[in-house]
C-alpha positions in Angstrom: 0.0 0.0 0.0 1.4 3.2 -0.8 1.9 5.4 2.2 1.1 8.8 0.9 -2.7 7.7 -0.3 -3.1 6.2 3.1 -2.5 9.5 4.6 -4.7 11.2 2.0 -7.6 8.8 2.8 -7.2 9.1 6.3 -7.2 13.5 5.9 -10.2 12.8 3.6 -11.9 10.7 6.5 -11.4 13.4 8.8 -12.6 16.3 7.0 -15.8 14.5 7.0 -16.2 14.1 9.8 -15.3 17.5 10.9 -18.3 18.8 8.3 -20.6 16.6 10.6 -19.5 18.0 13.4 -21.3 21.1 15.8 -19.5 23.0 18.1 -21.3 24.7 20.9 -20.6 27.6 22.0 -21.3 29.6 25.0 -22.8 33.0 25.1 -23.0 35.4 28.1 -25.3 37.8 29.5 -24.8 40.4 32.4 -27.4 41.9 33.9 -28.1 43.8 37.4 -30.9 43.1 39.5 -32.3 46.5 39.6 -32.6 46.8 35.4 -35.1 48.6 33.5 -37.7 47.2 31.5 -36.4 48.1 28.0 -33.0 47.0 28.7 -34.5 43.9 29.5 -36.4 43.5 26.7 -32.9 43.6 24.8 -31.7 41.1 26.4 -34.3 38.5 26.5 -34.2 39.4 22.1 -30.7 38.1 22.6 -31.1 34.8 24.6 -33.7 34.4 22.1 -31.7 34.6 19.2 -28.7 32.9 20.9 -30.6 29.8 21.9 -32.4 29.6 17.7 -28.9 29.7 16.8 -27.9 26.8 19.3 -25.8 28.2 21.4 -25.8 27.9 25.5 -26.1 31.2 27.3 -24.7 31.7 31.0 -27.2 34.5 32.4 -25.3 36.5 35.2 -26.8 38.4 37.6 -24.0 40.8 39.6 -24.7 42.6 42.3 -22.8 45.6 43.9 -22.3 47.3 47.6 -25.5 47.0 49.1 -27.1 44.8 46.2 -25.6 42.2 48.4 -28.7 42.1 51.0 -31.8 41.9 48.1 -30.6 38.9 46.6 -34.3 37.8 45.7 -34.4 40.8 43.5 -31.3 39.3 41.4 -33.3 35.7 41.3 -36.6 37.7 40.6 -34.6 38.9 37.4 -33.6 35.3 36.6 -37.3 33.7 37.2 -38.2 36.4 34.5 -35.6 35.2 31.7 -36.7 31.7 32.7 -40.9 32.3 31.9 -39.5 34.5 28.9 -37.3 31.9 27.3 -39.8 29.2 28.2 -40.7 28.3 24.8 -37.4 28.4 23.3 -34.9 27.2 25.7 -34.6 24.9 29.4 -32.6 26.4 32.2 -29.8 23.7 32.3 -28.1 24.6 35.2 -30.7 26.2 38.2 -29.9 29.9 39.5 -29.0 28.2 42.9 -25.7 28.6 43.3 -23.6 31.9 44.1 -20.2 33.0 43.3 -19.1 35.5 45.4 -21.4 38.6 44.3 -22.8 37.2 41.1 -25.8 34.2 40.5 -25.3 32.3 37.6 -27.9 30.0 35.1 -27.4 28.6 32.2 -29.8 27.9 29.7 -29.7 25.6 26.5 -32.0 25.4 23.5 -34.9 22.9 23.6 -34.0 19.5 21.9 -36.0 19.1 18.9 
């Protein structure tokens, strides 16, 4: 067998199966607990178009100084992306964990 078409067959091999292959990737979205309604809105229009391309989103919630003491304002803010992005997307990791001043969730798109 002749070495150089085994190598070719093998780099054919694996550019097929790279063409086959989706990589996920993971968006971000800050937000504060005491945000406004339109700046909401924005971001909910971007999970939403973040999860129909496929992608996971991390939704943080940071708080700051005195922030600290309302944190059922920050999960308040999370409950909302999660009845907004109900149709779409399923929360993947719950908002029950806290890192230092910030709650994190993380959605993913709905299998189909």
């Amino acid at each position: 067998m002749d070495y150089s078409k085994y190598k070719y067959e093998q780099e054919k091999k694996q550019r097929e199966a790279k063409k086959k292959q989706h990589t996920i990737h993971i968006k971000e979205i800050k937000v504060k607990p005491n945000i406004e309604d339109h700046d909401y809105k924005v971001k909910v229009s971007h999970l939403r178009r973040f999860l129909e391309r496929g992608d996971k989103i991390k939704v943080t919630v940071m708080f700051r100084g005195r922030e600290t003491q309302h944190m059922e304002r920050g999960r308040a803010v999370l409950d909302r992306f999660m009845n907004d992005a109900a149709d779409i997307g399923e929360v993947e990791e719950p908002p029950t964990t806290l890192f230092g001043r910030t709650i994190v969730m993380t959605f993913r798109p709905k299998m189909k």
